[in-house]
N, C-alpha and C positions, 0 to 999 in steps of 0.2 A: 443445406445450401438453399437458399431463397430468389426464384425470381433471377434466374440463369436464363439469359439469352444463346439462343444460338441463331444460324442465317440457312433458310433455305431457297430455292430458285421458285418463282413462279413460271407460270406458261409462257409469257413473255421475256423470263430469263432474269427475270428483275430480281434481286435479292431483298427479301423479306426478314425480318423479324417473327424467328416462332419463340414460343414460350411456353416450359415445361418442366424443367427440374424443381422442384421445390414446392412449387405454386400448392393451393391446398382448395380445390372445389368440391362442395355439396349437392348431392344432388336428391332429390324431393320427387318418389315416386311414388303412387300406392299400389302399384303393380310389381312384385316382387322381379318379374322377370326382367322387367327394363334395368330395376336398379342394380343387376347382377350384371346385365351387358355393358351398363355405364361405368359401372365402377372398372370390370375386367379394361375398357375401352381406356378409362384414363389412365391406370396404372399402368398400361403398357408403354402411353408414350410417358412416364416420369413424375405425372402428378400423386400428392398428396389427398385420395378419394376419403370421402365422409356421406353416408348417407341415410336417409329417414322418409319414412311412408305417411307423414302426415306433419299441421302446422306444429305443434306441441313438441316433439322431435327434434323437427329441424331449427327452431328458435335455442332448447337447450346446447345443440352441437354449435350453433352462431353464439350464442354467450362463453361458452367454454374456451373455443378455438377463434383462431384467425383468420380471417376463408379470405381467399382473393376472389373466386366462385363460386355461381350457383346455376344449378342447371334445373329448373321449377317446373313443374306438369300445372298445367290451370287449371286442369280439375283433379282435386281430391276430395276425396271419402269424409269430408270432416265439414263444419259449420264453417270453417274458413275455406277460401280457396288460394290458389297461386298468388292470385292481386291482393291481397290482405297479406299473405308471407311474402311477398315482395314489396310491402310498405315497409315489414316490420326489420326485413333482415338492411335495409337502407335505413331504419334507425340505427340500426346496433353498426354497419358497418359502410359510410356513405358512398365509400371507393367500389366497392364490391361489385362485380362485373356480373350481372344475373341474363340467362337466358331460356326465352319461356319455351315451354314443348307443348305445343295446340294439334290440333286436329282441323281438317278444313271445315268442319261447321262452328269454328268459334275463332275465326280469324280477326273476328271486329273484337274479339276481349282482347286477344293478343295483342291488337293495334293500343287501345285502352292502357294495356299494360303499359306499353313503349311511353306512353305516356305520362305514367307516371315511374317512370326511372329505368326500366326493364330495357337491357343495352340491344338485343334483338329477339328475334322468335325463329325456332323451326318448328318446322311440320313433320306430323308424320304421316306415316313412317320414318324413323329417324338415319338419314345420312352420316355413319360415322366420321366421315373423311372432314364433310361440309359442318359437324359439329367442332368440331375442334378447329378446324380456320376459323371459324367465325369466333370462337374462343380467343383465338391467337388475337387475330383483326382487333377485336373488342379491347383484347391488354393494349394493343399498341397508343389507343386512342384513348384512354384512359391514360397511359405514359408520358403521351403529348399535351393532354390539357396540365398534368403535373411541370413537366418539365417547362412548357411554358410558361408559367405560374411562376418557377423558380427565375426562369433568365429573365422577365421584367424586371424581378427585383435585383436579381445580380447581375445582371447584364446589361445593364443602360448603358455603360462606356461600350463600347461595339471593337474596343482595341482590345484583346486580351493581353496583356505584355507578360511574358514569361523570358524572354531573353535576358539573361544577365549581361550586362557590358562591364566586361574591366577587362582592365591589360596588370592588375594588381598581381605579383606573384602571389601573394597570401591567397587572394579571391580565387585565381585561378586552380592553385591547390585545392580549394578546398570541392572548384565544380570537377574537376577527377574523383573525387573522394567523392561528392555526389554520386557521378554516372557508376559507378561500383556498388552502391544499394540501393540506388532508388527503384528496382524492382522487385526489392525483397518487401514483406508486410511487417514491417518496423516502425514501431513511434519512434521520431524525430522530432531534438527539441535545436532552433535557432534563437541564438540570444544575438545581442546586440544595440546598439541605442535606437531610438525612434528615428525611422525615415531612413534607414541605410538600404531597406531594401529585403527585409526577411519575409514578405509577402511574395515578392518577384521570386527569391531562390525557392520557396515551397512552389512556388506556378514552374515554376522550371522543373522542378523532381518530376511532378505530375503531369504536366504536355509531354515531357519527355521516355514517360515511364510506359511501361504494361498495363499501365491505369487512365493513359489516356483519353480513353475513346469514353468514358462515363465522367460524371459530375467531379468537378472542383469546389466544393464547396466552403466558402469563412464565416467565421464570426467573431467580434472583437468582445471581448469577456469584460472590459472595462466602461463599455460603452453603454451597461444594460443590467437593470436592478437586478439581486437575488432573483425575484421572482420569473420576470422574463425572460432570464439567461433558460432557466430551469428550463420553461415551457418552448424557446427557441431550439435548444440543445434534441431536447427527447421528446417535446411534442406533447400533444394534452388531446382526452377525448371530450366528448362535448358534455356542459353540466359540471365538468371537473372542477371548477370557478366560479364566480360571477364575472358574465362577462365570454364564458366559454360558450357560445350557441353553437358552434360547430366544432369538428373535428380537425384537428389542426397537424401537420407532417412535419416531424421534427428534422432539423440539421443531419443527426447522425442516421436516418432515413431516405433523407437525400443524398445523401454521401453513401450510400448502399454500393458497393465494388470500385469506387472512386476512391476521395480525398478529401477529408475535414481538418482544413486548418484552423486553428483555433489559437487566433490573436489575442497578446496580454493576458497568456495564462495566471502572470503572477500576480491579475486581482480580480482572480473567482476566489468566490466564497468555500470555507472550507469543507459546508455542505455539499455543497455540489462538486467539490473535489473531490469526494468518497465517492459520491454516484460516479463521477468520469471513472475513477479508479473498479470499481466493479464492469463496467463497459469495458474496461480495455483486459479485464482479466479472463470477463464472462464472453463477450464478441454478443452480448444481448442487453435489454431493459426493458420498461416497461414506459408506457406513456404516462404521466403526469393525469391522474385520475383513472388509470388504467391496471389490470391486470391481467394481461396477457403479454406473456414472454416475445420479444419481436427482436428477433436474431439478426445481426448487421456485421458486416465484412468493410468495415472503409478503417484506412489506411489513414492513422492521425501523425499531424505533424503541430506542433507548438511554437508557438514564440512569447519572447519577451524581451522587455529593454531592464529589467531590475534582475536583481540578483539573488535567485532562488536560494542557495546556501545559506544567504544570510536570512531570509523569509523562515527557512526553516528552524533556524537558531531562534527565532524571535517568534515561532510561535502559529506564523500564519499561514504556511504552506505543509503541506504532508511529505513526509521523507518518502513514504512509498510510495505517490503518487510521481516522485522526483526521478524517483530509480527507473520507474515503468515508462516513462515520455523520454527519458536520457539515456535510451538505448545507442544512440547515434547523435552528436551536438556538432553543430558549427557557429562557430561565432562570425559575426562579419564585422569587420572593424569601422570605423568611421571614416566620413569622408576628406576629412582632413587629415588622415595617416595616407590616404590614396588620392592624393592630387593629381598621378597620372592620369587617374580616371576621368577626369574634369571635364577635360576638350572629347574623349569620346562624347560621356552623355551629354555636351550637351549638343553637338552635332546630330546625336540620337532624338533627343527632343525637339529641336529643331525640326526636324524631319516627319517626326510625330506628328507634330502639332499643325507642321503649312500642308498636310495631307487632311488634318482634322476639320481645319477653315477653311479648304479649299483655296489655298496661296499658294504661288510656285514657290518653290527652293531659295531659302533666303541665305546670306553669306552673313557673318560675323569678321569683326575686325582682329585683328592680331592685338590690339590695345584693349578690345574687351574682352577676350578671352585672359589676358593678363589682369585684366581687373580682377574678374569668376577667381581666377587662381589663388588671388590673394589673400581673398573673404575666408572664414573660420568654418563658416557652413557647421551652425549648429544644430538647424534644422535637415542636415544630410541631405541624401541625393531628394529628399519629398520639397525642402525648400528652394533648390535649385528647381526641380520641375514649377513649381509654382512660378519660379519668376520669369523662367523662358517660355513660358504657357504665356502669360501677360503678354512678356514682351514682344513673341509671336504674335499678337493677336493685335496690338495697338501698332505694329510698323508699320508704316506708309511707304517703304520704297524698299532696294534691295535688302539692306543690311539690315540685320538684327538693332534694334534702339539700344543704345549706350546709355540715353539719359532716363529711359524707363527703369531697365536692368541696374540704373544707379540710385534712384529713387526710393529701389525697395532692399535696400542693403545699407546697415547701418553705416555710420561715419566711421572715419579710418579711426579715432581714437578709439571709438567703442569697439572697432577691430583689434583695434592694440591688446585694448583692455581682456577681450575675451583669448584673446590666445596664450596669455599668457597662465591661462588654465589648464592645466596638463592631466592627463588622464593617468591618478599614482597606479590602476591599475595595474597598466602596461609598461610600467619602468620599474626595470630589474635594479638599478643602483643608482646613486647620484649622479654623476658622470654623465646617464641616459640620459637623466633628466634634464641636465645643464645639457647637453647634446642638444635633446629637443626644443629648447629653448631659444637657443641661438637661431638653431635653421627656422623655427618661425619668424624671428626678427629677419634674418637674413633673406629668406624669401620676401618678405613682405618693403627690405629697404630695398633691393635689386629691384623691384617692380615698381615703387613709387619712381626711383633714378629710372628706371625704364620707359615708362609713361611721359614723365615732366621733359626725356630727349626725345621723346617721337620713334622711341627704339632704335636709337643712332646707340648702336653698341661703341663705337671707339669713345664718342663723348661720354656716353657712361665709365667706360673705366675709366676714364682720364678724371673723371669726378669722383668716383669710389677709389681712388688710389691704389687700380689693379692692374690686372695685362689684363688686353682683347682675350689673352686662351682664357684665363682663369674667369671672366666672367662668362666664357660660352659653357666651360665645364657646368658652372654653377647653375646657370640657364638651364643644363639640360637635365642637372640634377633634380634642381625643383620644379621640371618642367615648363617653365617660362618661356619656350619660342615660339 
């Protein structure tokens, strides 16, 4: 186990981060006695000890092993001293958290040190209590400059959205069937088409999970050559490339006790579908010009909009790599089989968004919510955010804009035209399919007569040659009120 947190109280009561299961420090003495007290010191509280009486030593145990520490004496017995092994071990390992052991007549080298990379200094006689906080301390600020690092780049939107909104039974099924494994350490694969929302339900598993409280980490596999997916996924040491000058932390690194989603599984290359597949068998890899084993605990979950079965018939996807991520699947349907869901999100977006531009709470009309309704929404719940994002941000007065939110939605014929596209996926026989046919026409003529009366329900039946009930049925069927 690697780099286990636990919490304990300071004098102020304050709860702190200590760090100790797993970790792996060296420690560099040419006094036999110290390095016996150091080692007995670490092993007691959980660390992985390593140690060596000189530079030559200590550099072979830094190439072999993975050291998160180094605990270095500045003077030793050899042509090198500490500040020479503390250059060399910040080549080989730049993260690596080193702490010098001086003597009070050589506090100015100690200072020297610090300056070139050395995270603190004790004196001796050595405090075991006060070496290992300052160990602790050192990981944590090391953790913040990383995890910093990561929420720039993942974090510019300052909204996290993990709530799913539907009132869909299917949806709702499927978030029970969520809350029943999302704290087990299962790969999960969600399919579904682009923009339904299979980013939201993985951020859901994970805010909501035993995995909370560590990284949520993504990356879309389609978005990024061979080469970079590689070095984004598992990271690269420095030199590995042209182009590698430093050492670089991969995805599944970050996702260390968290969660690595990994967007549009189904166009990674089938090279790097073998590497995923040994990570999820092995719980380890190696960095990209690396060879040292670096053991990793995060919790993958996949998506995709294409259809894996048929990838794998044809060639381009691995069956085992299918079986291993398809422990647990949810499909999430389209937004057009869930138009009840419509008027939530976009009350939700709404909402989002006059909080995001600083506007007060804006209202929508009962004619433009019937418009939303009508649309095919091929682009899913991602195309509607887009357009109530706009249309939030260009309104000048109470109401949502009608003429923006119309603007960006094709014409009704190319409405026509695309719905009469049915997904043979999901239809069991003909009959469905003539089903589903009709209720698109008939939602979409209910609401044009709906619109064109102003929502005078008695003149619409009396035009649709129905009864007032049978058009309110039909209204609340396709959700039209």
């Amino acid at each position: 186990m690697r780099n286990k947190k636990c919490f304990i109280k300071n004098k102020r009561g304050v709860m702190n981060k200590e760090y100790k299961y797993g970790l792996s420090i060296l420690i560099v003495d040419d006094e036999e006695g110290i390095r016996h007290g150091l080692k007995n010191l670490f092993k007691k509280n959980g660390f992985s000890e390593y140690s060596a009486s000189n530079f030559d030593e200590a550099i072979i145990i830094a190439q072999k092993h993975s050291l998160d520490a180094a605990v270095v004496d500045i003077r030793l017995k050899t042509d090198k001293n500490g500040i020479d092994l503390l250059k060399e071990l910040k080549n080989i390992e730049p993260d690596i958290v080193i702490i010098i052991i001086t003597g009070y007549g050589s506090i100015d080298t100690a200072v020297k040190a610090m300056k070139e990379g050395a995270s603190d200094y004790i004196l001796k006689p050595i405090d075991n209590r006060k070496l290992v906080d300052t160990i602790n301390k050192n990981f944590q600020i090391r953790d913040l400059k990383n995890e910093n690092a990561y929420l720039k780049n993942e974090l510019l939107n300052q909204y996290i959205n993990y709530e799913f909104i539907t009132k869909n039974k299917q949806l709702k099924s499927i978030i029970r069937e969520v809350d029943k494994i999302k704290n087990n350490p299962i790969t999960i694969l969600i399919t579904g088409e682009s923009g339904t929302g299979k980013e939201v339900l993985s951020k859901y598993i994970h805010f909501t999970s035993n995995r909370k409280e560590e990284r949520f980490v993504s990356i879309n596999c389609a978005a990024l050559s061979e080469n970079l997916l590689l070095s984004e996924l598992f990271g690269h040491e420095r030199g590995s490339f042209t182009g590698a000058i430093e050492k670089k932390i991969g995805k599944f690194e970050l996702a260390n006790k968290g969660t690595l989603f990994l967007d549009e599984i189904g166009d990674m290359s089938l090279d790097i579908q073998s590497k995923l597949l040994k990570v999820i068998e092995e719980n380890s890899f190696e960095r990209v010009g690396g060879i040292k084993s670096i053991n990793v605990d995060a919790r993958l979950i996949a998506a995709t909009n294409k259809d894996l079965k048929k990838l794998i018939k044809e060639g381009s996807f691995r069956q085992d790599l299918y079986y291993r991520i398809n422990v647990v699947s949810f499909n999430i349907s389209p937004l057009r089989d869930r138009k009840e869901d419509i008027p939530l999100l976009i009350y939700h977006l709404m909402n989002k968004y006059s909080l995001m531009y600083n506007k007060k709470s804006l209202k929508i009309s009962d004619k433009a919510i019937a418009f939303l309704n009508s649309y095919h929404w091929p682009g899913n719940v991602r195309e509607l955010e887009n357009i109530v994002n706009q249309a939030v941000l260009l309104s000048a007065n109470d109401y949502l804009n009608i003429d923006i939110i119309k603007r960006n939605i094709p014409s009704d014929e190319k409405v026509e035209n695309e719905k009469l596209t049915i997904d043979i996926t999901t239809v069991s026989s003909l009959k469905q399919k003539i089903d589903s046919i009709i209720e698109l026409y008939e939602t979409n003529i209910i609401n044009q007569f709906l619109l064109k009366n102003g929502f005078n329900k008695s003149k619409t039946a009396r035009e649709l040659l129905i009864t007032r009930k049978t058009l309110r049925q039909k209204m609340k069927k396709y959700n039209l009120n």
